[in-house]
C-alpha positions as CSV (number, residue, x, y, z in Angstrom):
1,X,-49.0,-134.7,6.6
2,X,-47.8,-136.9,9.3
3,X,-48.4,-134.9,12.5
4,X,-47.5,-136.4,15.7
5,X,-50.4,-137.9,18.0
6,X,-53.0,-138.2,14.5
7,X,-54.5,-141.0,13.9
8,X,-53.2,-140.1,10.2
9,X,-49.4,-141.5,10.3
10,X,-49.8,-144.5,8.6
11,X,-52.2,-145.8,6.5
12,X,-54.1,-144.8,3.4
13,X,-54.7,-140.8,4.4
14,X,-51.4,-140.5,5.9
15,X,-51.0,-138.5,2.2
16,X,-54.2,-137.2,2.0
17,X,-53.3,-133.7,1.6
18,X,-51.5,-134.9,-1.6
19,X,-53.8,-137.5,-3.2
20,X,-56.5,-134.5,-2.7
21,X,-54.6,-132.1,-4.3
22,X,-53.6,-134.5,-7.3
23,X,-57.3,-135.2,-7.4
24,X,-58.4,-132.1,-7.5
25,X,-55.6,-130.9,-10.2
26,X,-57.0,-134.1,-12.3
27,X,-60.2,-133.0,-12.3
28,X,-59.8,-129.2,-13.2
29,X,-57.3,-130.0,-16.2
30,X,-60.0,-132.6,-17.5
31,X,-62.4,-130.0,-17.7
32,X,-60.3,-127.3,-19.1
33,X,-59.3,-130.0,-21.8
34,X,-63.4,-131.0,-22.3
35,X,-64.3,-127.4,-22.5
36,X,-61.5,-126.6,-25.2
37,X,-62.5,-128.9,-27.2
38,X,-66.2,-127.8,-26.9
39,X,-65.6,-125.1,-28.0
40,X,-62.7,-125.8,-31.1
41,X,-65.8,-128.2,-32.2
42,X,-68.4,-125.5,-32.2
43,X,-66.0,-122.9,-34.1
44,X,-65.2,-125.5,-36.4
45,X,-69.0,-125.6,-37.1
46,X,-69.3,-122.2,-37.3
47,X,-65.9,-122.3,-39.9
48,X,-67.9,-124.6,-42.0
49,X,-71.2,-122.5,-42.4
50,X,-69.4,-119.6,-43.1
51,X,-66.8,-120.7,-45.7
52,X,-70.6,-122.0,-47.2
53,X,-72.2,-118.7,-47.3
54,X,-71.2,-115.7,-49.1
55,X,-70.2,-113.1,-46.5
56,X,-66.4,-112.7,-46.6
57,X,-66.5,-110.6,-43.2
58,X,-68.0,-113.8,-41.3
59,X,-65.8,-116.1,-42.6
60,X,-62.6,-114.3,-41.4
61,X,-64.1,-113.8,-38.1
62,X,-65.2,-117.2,-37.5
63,X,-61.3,-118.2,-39.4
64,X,-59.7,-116.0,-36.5
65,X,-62.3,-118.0,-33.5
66,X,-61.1,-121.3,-35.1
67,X,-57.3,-120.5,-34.8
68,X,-57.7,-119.1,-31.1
69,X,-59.5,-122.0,-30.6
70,X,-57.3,-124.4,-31.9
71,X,-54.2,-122.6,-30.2
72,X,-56.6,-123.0,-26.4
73,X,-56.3,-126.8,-26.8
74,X,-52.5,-126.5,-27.6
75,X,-52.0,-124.7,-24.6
76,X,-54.2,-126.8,-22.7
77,X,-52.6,-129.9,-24.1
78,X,-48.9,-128.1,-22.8
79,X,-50.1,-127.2,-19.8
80,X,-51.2,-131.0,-18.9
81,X,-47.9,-132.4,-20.3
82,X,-46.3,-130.1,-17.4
83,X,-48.6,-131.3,-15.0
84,X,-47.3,-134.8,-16.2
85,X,-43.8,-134.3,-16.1
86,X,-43.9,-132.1,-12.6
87,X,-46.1,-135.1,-10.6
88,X,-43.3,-138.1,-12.2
């Protein structure tokens, strides 16, 4: 930030704009990791109930949930490594 005649030059919010932007970025990749797994929990569930029923249909449709859900958190998981490796 540093601009000339602010009061923010030195000091703890002289890099505000950054620490808010790091903050921010924190937050949002926390909740895209808690909401992937939300969900990779619930179609796991929903896996398990349908491999104990009898409809073949339902269990390859909640197979192919599972899998998109499990590749979500793989992304997600990639996509904070990056975030990791870019802020270092």
């Amino acid at each position: 930030m540093n601009r000339t005649g602010n009061i923010l030059l030195v000091g703890p919010f002289s890099e505000i704009d950054e620490r808010m932007e790091e903050f921010t970025s924190g937050m949002f990749a926390s909740l895209m990791m808690m909401e992937s797994i939300s969900r990779l929990e619930a179609a796991e569930l929903q896996y398990k109930l349908a491999c104990d029923g009898e409809d073949e249909v339902k269990r390859q449709e909640t197979e192919r949930t599972l899998r998109a859900c499990e590749t979500t958190v793989q992304i997600t998981i990639g996509l904070l490594d990056v975030g990791e490796e870019m802020s270092q």
